[in-house]
C-alpha positions as CSV (number, residue, x, y, z in Angstrom):
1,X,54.9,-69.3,2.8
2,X,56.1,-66.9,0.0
3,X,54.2,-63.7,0.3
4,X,52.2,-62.4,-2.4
5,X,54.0,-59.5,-4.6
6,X,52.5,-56.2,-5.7
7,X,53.9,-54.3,-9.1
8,X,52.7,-50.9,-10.4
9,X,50.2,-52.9,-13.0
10,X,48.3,-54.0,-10.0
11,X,47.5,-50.8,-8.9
12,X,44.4,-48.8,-10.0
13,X,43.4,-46.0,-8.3
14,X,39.9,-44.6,-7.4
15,X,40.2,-41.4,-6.1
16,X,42.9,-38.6,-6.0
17,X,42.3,-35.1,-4.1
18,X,44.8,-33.2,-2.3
19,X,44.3,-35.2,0.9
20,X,43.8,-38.4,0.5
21,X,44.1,-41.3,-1.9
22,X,42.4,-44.2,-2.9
23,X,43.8,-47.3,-4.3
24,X,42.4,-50.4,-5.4
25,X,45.5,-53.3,-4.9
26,X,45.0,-56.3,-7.2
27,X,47.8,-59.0,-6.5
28,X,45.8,-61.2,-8.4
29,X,43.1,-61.1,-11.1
30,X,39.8,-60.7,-9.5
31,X,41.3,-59.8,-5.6
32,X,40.9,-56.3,-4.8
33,X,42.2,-54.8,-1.4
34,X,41.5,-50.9,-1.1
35,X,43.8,-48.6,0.4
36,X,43.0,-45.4,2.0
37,X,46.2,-43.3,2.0
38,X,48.2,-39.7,1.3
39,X,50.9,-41.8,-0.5
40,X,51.0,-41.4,-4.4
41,X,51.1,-44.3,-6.4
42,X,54.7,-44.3,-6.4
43,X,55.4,-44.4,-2.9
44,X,52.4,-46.9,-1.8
45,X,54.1,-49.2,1.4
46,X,53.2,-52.2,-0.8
47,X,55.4,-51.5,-3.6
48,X,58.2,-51.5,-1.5
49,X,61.2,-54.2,-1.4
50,X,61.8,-55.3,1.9
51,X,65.0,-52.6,2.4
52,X,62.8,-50.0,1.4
53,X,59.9,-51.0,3.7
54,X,62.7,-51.4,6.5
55,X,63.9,-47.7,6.0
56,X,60.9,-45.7,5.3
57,X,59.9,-42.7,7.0
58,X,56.4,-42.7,8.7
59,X,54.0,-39.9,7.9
60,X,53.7,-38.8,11.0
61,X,54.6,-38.6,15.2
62,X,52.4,-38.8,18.3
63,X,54.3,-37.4,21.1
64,X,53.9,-38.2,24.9
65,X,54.8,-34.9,26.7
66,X,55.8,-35.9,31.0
67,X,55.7,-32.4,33.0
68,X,57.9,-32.7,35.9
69,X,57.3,-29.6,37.9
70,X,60.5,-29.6,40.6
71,X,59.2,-31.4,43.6
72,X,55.9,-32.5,42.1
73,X,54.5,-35.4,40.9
74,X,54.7,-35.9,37.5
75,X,52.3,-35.9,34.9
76,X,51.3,-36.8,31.4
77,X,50.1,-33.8,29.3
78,X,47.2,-35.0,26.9
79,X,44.7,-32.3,24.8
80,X,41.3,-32.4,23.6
81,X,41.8,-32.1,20.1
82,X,38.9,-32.3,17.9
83,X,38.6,-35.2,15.7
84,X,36.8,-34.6,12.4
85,X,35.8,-38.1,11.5
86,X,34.6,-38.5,14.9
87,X,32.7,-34.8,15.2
88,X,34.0,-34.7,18.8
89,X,36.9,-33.3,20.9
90,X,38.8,-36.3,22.1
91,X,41.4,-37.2,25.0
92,X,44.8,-36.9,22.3
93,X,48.2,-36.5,22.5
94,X,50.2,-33.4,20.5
95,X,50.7,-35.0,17.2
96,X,51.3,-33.8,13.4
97,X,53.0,-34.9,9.9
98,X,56.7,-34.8,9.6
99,X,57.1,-32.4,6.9
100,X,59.4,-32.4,3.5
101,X,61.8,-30.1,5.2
102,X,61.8,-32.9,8.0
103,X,62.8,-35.9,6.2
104,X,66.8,-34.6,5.9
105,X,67.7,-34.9,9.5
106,X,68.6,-37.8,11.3
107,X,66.0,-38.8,13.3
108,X,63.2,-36.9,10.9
109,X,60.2,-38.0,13.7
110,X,62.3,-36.1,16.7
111,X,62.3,-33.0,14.8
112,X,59.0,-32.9,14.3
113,X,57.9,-34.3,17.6
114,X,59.6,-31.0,19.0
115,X,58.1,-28.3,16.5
116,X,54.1,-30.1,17.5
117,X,54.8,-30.1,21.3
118,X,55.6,-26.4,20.6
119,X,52.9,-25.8,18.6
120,X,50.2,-27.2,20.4
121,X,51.2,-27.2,23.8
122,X,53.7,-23.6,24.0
123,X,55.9,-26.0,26.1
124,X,59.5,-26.1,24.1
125,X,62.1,-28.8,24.4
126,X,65.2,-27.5,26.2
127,X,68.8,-29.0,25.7
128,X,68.1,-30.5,29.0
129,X,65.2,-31.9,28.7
130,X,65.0,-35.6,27.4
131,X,63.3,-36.4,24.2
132,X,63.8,-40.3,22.5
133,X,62.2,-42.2,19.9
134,X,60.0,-44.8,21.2
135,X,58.8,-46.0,18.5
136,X,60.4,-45.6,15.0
137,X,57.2,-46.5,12.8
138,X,53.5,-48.1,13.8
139,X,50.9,-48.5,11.0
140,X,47.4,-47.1,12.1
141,X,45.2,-49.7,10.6
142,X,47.1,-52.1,8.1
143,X,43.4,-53.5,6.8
144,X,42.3,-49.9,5.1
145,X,45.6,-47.9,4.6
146,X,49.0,-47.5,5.1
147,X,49.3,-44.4,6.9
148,X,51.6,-44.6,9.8
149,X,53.0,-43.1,12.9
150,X,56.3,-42.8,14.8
151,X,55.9,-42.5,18.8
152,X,58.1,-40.1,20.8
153,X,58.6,-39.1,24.3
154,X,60.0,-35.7,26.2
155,X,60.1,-35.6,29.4
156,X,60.1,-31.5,29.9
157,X,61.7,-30.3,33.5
158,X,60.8,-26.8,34.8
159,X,60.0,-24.7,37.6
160,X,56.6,-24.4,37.6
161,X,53.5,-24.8,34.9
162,X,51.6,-22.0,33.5
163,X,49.3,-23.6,31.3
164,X,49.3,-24.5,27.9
165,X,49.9,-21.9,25.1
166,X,48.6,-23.5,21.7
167,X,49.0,-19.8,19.6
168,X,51.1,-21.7,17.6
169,X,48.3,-24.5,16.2
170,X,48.4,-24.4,12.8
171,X,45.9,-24.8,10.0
172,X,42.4,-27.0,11.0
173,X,43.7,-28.0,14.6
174,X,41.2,-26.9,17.2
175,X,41.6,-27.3,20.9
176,X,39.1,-27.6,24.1
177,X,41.3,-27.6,27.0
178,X,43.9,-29.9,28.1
179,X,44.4,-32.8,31.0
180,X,47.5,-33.1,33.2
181,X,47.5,-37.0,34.8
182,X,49.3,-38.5,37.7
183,X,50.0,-41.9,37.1
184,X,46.4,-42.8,39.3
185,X,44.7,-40.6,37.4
186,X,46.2,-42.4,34.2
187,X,45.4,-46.1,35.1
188,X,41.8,-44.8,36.2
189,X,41.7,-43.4,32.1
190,X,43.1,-47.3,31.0
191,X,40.8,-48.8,33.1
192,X,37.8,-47.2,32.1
193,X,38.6,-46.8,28.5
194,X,37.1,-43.5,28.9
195,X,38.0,-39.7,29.2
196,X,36.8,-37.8,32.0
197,X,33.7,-37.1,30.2
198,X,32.6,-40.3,29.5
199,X,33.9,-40.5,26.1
200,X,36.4,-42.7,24.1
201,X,39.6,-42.2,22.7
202,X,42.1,-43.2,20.4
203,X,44.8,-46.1,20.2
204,X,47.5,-43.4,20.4
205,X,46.4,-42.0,23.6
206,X,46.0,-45.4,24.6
207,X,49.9,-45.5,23.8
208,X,50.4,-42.6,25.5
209,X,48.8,-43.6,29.0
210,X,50.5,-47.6,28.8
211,X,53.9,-45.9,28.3
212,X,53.5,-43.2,31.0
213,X,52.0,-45.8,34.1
214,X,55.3,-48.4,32.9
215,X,57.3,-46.5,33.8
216,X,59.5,-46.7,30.7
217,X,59.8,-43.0,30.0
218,X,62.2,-42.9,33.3
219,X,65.0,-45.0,31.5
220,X,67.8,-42.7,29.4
């Protein structure tokens, strides 16, 4: 089946502030589908040929950060990051928006994953530590917008951990503690689709705790 086809005359849009964006997307008279996004009309995923949608950039990277501590067990590093739209501190990975500056180097999500580990973590990514893409673009929620997110991975080596440094975070990010999880301690998290406080968390830190217990992270 041909797919429906979206042109700038088909767009309408509802709401602009600095943040966010709000579409209405008519691909036919009468059919409206609302976008929720930080695109401008311009750059809306839907307008897109299919080389253009193949290349884009995501908006953003999730990062899973693996501690390895010499002769220790390692561990995935996850934060309690407040959430505004949820008015709570939830179980989250480091995370941010790959900036303008960003979008020139090769692998724009890599160079951002490494400046938001930094920043919220303290923990920087040495030239022998591993970081890799895992994940070159995921859309959040394809029903309501088009925001979407790159996944990355650094495995950090070092000596021993002194605890997370987040003097760094940046504008509205606020932090209440952090968790370091052995693989058991991860697959206890999946399995009871809770934090250790009983509350829920998000699809990325979902990602990050699947990716972590398969073991994938250990190939180069």
């Amino acid at each position: 089946m041909q797919k429906p086809r979206l042109t700038m005359d088909g767009v309408k849009q509802l709401l602009e502030t600095r943040f966010i964006n709000v579409f209405d997307l008519q691909y036919e008279p009468g059919k409206h589908y609302y976008n929720a996004t930080r695109s401008k009309a311009e750059d809306l995923t839907a307008l897109k040929s299919d080389s253009e949608f193949q290349t884009m950039i995501p908006d953003a990277v999730s990062c899973f950060v693996i501690v390895k501590v010499r002769g220790e067990e390692p561990k995935l590093l996850l934060s309690y990051e407040f959430r505004y739209p949820t008015g709570r501190f939830l179980l989250s990975p480091p995370a941010g928006l790959i900036d303008p500056e960003d979008r020139g180097a090769e692998v724009p999500a890599l160079l951002t994953a490494k400046r938001e580990i930094l920043e919220e973590t303290g923990l920087p990514v040495g030239e022998t530590d591993r970081i890799r893409l895992v994940n070159p673009l995921l859309f959040s929620s394809p029903g309501m917008t088009d925001e979407s997110n790159a996944l990355a991975c650094a495995v950090i080596t070092m000596d021993s951990f002194e605890g997370v440094d987040r003097s760094g975070a940046v504008g509205t990010e606020l932090f209440s503690g952090y968790e370091l999880y052995t693989e058991e301690d991860a697959r206890r998290i999946l399995r009871e689709g809770r934090d250790d406080n009983g509350n829920f968390y998000s699809v990325y830190t979902w990602c990050a705790l699947m990716y972590f217990v398969s073991g994938l992270w250990k190939e180069e």
